[in-house]
C-alpha positions in Angstrom: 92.9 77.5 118.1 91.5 77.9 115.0 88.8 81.4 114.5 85.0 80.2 113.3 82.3 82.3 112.5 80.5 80.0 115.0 82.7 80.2 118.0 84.6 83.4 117.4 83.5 85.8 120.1 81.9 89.6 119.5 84.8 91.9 120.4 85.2 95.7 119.9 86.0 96.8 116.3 88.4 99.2 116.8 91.1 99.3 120.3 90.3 102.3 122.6 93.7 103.6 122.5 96.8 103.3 121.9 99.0 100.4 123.9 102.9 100.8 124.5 103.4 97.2 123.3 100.9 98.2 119.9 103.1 100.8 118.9 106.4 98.5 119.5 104.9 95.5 117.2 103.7 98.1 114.4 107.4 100.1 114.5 109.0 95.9 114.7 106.7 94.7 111.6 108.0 97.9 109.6 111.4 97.0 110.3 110.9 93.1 110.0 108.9 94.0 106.7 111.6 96.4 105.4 114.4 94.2 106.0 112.9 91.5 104.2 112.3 93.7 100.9 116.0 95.0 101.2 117.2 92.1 99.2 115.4 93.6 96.4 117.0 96.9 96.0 120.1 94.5 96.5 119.3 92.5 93.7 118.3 95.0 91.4 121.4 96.7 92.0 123.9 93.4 91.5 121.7 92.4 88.1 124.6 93.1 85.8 126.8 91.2 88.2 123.7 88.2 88.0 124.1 88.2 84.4 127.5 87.6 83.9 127.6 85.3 86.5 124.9 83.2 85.1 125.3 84.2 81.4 121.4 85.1 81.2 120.1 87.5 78.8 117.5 90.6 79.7 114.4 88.3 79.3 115.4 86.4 82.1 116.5 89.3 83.9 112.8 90.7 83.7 111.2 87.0 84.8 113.8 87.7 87.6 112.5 90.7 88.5 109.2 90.3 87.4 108.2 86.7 88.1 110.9 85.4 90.8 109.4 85.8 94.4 106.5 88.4 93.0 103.9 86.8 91.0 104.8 82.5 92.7 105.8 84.0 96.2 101.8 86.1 96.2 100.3 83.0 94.8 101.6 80.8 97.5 101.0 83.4 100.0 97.3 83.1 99.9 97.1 79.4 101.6 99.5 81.4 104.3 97.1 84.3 104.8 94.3 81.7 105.2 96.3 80.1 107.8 97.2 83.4 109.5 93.3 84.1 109.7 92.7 80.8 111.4 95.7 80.6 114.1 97.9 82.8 116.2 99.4 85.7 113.8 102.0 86.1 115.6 103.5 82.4 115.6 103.1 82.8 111.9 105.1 86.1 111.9 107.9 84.8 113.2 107.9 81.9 111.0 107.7 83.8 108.0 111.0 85.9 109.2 112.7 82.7 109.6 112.3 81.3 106.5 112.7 84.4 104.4 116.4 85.1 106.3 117.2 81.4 105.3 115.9 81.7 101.8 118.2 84.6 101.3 121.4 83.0 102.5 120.6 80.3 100.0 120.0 82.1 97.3 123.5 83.2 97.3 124.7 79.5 97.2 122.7 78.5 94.2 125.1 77.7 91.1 123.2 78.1 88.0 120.0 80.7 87.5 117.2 78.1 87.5 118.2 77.1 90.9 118.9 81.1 92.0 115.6 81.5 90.2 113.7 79.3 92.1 115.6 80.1 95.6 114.5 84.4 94.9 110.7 82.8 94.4 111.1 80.8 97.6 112.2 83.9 99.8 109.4 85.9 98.1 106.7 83.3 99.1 107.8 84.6 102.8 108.1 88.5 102.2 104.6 88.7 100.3 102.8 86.6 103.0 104.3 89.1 105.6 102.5 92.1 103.8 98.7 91.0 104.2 99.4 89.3 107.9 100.7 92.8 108.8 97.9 94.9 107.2 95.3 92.2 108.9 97.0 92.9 112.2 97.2 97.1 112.4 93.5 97.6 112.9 93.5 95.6 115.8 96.4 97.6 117.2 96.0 100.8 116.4 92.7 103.4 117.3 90.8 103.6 114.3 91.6 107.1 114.6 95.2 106.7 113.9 94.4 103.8 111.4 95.8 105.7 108.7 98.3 107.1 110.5 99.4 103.7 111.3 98.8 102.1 107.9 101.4 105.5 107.0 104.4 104.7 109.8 104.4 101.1 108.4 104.6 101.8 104.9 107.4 104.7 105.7 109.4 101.4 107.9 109.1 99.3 104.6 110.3 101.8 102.4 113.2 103.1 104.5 114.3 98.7 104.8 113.6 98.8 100.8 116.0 101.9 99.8 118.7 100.5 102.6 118.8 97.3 99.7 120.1 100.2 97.5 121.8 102.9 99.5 123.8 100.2 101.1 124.4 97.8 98.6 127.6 99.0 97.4 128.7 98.9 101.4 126.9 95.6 101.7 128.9 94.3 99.2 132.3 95.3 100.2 131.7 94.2 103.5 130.6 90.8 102.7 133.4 90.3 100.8 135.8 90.9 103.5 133.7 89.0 105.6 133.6 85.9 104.1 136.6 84.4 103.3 135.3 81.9 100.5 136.0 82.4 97.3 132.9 83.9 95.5 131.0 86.5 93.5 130.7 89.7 96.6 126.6 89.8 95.4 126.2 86.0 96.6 128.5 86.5 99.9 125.8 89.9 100.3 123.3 87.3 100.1 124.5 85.5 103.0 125.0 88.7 105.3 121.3 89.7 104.7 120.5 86.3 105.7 122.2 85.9 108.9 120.8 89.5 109.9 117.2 87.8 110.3 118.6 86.2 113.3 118.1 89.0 116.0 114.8 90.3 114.2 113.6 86.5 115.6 114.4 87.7 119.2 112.6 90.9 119.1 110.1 89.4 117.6 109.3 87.2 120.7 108.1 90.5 122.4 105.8 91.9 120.1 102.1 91.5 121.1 99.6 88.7 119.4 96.6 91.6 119.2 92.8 89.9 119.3 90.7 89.9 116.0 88.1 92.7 116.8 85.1 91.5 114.4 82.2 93.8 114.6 78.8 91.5 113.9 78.3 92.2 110.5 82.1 90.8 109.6 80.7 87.4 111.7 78.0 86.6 108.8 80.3 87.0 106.2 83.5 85.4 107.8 83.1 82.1 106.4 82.4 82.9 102.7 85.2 85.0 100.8 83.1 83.9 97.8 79.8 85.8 98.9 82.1 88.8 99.6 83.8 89.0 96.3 79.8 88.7 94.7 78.5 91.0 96.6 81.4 93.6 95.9 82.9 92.6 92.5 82.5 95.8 90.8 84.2 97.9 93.5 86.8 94.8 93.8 87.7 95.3 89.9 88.0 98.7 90.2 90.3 98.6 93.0 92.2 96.2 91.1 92.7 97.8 88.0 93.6 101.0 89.4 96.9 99.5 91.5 97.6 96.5 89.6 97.8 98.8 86.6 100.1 101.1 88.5 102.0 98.3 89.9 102.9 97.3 86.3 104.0 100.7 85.5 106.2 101.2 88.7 107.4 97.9 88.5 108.9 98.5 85.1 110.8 101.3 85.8 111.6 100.5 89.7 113.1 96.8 89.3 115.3 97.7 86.2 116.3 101.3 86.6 119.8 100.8 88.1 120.8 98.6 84.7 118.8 100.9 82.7 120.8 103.8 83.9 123.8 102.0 84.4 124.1 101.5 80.2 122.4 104.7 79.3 124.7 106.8 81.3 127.7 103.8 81.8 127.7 105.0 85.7 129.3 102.3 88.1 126.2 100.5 89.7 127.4 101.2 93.4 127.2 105.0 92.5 123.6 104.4 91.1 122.6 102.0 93.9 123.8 105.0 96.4 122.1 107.7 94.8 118.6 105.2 94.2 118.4 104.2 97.6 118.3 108.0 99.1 115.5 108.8 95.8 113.7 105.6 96.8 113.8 106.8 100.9 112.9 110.2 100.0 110.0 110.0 97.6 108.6 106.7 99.4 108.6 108.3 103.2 108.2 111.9 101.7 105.1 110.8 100.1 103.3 109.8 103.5 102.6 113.0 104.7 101.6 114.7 101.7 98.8 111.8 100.7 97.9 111.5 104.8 97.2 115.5 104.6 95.2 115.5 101.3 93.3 112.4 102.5 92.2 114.0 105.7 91.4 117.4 103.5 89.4 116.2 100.6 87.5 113.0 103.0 85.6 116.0 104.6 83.9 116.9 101.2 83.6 114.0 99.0 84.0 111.0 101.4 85.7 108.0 100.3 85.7 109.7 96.5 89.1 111.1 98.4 91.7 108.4 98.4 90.7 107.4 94.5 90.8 111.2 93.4 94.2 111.1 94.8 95.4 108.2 93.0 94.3 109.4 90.0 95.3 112.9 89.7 98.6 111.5 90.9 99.0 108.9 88.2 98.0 111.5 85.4 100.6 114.2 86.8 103.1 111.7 86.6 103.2 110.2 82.8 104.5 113.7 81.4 107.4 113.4 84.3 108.0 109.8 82.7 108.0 111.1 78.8 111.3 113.4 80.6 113.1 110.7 82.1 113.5 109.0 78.3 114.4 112.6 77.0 117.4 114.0 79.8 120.9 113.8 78.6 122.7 113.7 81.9 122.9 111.1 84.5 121.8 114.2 87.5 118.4 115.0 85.3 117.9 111.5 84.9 118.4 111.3 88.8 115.7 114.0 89.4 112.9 112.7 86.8 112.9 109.3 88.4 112.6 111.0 92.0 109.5 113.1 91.0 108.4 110.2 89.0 108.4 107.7 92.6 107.1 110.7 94.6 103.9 111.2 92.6 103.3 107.0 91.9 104.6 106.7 95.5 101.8 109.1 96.2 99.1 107.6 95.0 100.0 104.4 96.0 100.6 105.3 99.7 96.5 104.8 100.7 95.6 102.0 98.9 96.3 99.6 102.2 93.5 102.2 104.0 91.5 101.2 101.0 91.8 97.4 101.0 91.2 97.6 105.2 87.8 99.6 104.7 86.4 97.4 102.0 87.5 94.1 103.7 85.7 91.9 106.6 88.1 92.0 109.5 88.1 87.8 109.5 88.6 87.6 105.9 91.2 90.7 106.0 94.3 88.7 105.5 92.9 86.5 102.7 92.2 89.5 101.3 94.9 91.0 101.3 96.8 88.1 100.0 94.5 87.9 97.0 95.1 91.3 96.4 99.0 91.2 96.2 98.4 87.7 93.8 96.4 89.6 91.4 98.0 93.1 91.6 101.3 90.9 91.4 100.1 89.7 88.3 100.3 93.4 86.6 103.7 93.9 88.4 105.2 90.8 87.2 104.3 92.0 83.7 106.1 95.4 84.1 109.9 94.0 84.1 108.9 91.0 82.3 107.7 93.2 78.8 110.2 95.4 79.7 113.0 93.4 79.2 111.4 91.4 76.2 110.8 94.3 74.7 114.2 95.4 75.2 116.0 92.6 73.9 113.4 92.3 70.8 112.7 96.0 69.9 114.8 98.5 71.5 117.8 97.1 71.1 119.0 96.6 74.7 117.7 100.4 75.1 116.5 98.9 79.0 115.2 102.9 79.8 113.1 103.5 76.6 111.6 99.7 76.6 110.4 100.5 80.7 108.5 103.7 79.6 106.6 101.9 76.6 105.6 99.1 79.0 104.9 102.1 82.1 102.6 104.4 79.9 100.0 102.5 78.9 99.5 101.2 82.0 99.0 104.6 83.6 96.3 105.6 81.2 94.6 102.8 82.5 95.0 103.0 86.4 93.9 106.5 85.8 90.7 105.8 83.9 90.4 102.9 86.6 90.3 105.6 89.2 88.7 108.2 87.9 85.5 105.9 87.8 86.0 104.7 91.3 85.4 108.2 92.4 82.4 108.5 90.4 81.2 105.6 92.0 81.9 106.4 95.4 79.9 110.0 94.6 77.4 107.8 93.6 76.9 105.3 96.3 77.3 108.2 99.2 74.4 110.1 97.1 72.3 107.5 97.6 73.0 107.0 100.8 72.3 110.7 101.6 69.2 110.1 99.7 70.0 112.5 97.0 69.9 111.9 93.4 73.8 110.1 92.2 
């Protein structure tokens, strides 16, 4: 039955505590989220493979990357999230998994790149509606309390399903080859495993809970006009925006092309970089938690909300020297080491911009909003890969590594500045509401 400002009934805004069956669904939406972003790490480690199947050059490698299921699958995912504030979430969840599994196995049957193209987008319309249907549901779950905490596990789940695309891809690979017997490329057979493994996600899915929308009565005025929210808070909105869609564009261009970039600076087999990228990935993304969750909880008992943009910020700025080193180191090992620390700290201040979304949001428009936000931010991380390879087939001379860093620093300069007035802001606003001069 559809939700109405009208009908919707007053409910607690936060659970009291923590439910057995809460903790299952958020620990089953990590995993269902993870697997469905480990095609990813696949396909960024098969891209070489892609290429010479299809004959493509490193432009359409970066719309691959950049535009393929990123920028078209958050557009699309917007009309889902709309739907997903309206009906059972739940019903939609398992919907979503469905599709996405089936849009993977296809994608390895597609015979010339426009069609494989347009298969990627379709399984990314599925993975990016998943995101904001997830982060809509976990504050009805979990105690605001362990909201963060919560928002944390999940992220760690994805992160751990996103590195498996690369830690395992070379074992992926190998094994769907000897799987399937038909004769084809191993990345498309890979394809077709990842798809058939959505089939027993589906039947754990049927257990997880369908949690009630707790709306506190100051979300009911505003649940029926996204329009009036984005008015009323369009200044804090842009900021937020700029700060991670800038980052997204700079993580983006170094994330989604790294294993080719390294692959012809260094001329390492891509199933030894995939290996070694999948444990950096799975150590800086899940490392990361804890450190931002403990300087969160630190700095929020002196300067407030000012806390999770300081952190973004400083993060950001500590980590454009790291990404000057990563185009200087002559060895594959340094290389190896500069892009960990370079994930840790982006990973870092990245890690609580969901918390960030989920305070600023109305609990009924939460999922919209969170859908806009992965369209727009998509938007910036469709441009990192995109440029990237342009530029690298244009002005670097196929130099993949150096054409991601002049596409990645810019952009930092910019999500810093973004946060840097964010916290000035916040300082600002809690001033006032102290009743002290900003």
């Amino acid at each position: 039955m559809a939700l109405s400002p009208e009908t919707a009934p007053h409910r607690p805004t936060e659970p009291a505590a923590w439910a057995s069956r809460g903790v299952f669904t958020v620990a089953f939406l990590g995993i269902a989220a993870g697997l469905q972003l480990g095609d990813m790490g696949l396909q960024a480690v098969s891209l070489s493979a892609i290429q010479r199947s299809f004959g493509v050059g490193d432009a359409a490698l970066g719309a691959l990357q950049g535009l393929a299921g990123v920028l078209i699958g958050s557009a699309l995912a917007i009309p889902l999230a709309r739907f997903s504030d309206r009906f059972s979430r739940k019903r939609v969840l398992l919907w979503l998994i469905a599709a996405s599994s089936a849009m993977m196995a296809l994608s390895g049957l597609a015979r010339d790149f426009p069609l494989f193209f347009i298969g990627r987008s379709a399984a990314g319309i599925t993975e990016f509606a998943m995101v904001p249907l997830v982060y809509s549901m976990i504050p009805d779950l979990a105690p605001e309390r362990h909201r963060v905490a919560a928002n944390l596990g999940f992220a760690a789940l994805v992160a751990a399903g996103a590195s498996g695309g690369f830690y395992f891809s070379g074992a992926l690979l190998s094994a769907a080859d000897a799987l399937f017997a038909r004769d084809a490329e191993p990345w498309r057979k890979a394809f077709l495993l990842l798809g058939l493994a959505g089939l027993p996600l589906l039947l754990l899915g049927t257990l997880t809970a369908d949690p009630a929308r707790r709306t506190a009565a100051a979300d009911l005025a505003a649940a029926s006009s996204l329009r009036l929210f984005l008015r009323l808070r369009w200044r804090a909105v842009g900021l937020f925006v700029g700060t991670a869609g800038c980052l997204i564009t700079a993580v983006q261009a170094l994330n989604q092309l790294i294993a080719l970039a390294l692959e012809r600076r260094f001329g390492a087999a891509p199933g030894d970089i995939g290996h070694a990228m999948g444990l950096i990935i799975l150590a800086t993304s899940v490392g990361c938690l804890p450190a931002a969750g403990l300087l969160d909880r630190a700095l929020a008992r002196r300067i407030g909300q000012a806390a999770r943009p300081l952190i973004m910020g400083l993060s950001v700025i500590a980590a454009m020297p790291v990404l000057l080193l990563l185009g200087s180191v002559r060895t594959l090992d340094h290389a190896f080491v500069a892009a960990g620390l370079f994930l840790f700290l982006t990973c870092t201040a990245n890690a609580l911009v969901p918390t960030m979304l989920q305070d600023l949001a109305p609990a009924p428009l939460r999922a919209r909003c969170f859908a806009i936000w992965s369209f727009v931010v998509s938007l910036f991380g469709a441009a990192g890969p995109l440029l990237a390879g342009t530029l690298s087939d244009w002005l670097f001379e196929r130099r993949m590594l150096d054409a991601a860093a002049a596409v990645a620093l810019p952009a930092l300069a910019v999500s810093a500045g973004c946060a840097l007035r964010t916290v000035l802001r916040a300082r600002r606003e809690r001033g006032l509401a102290a009743g002290r001069p900003a």
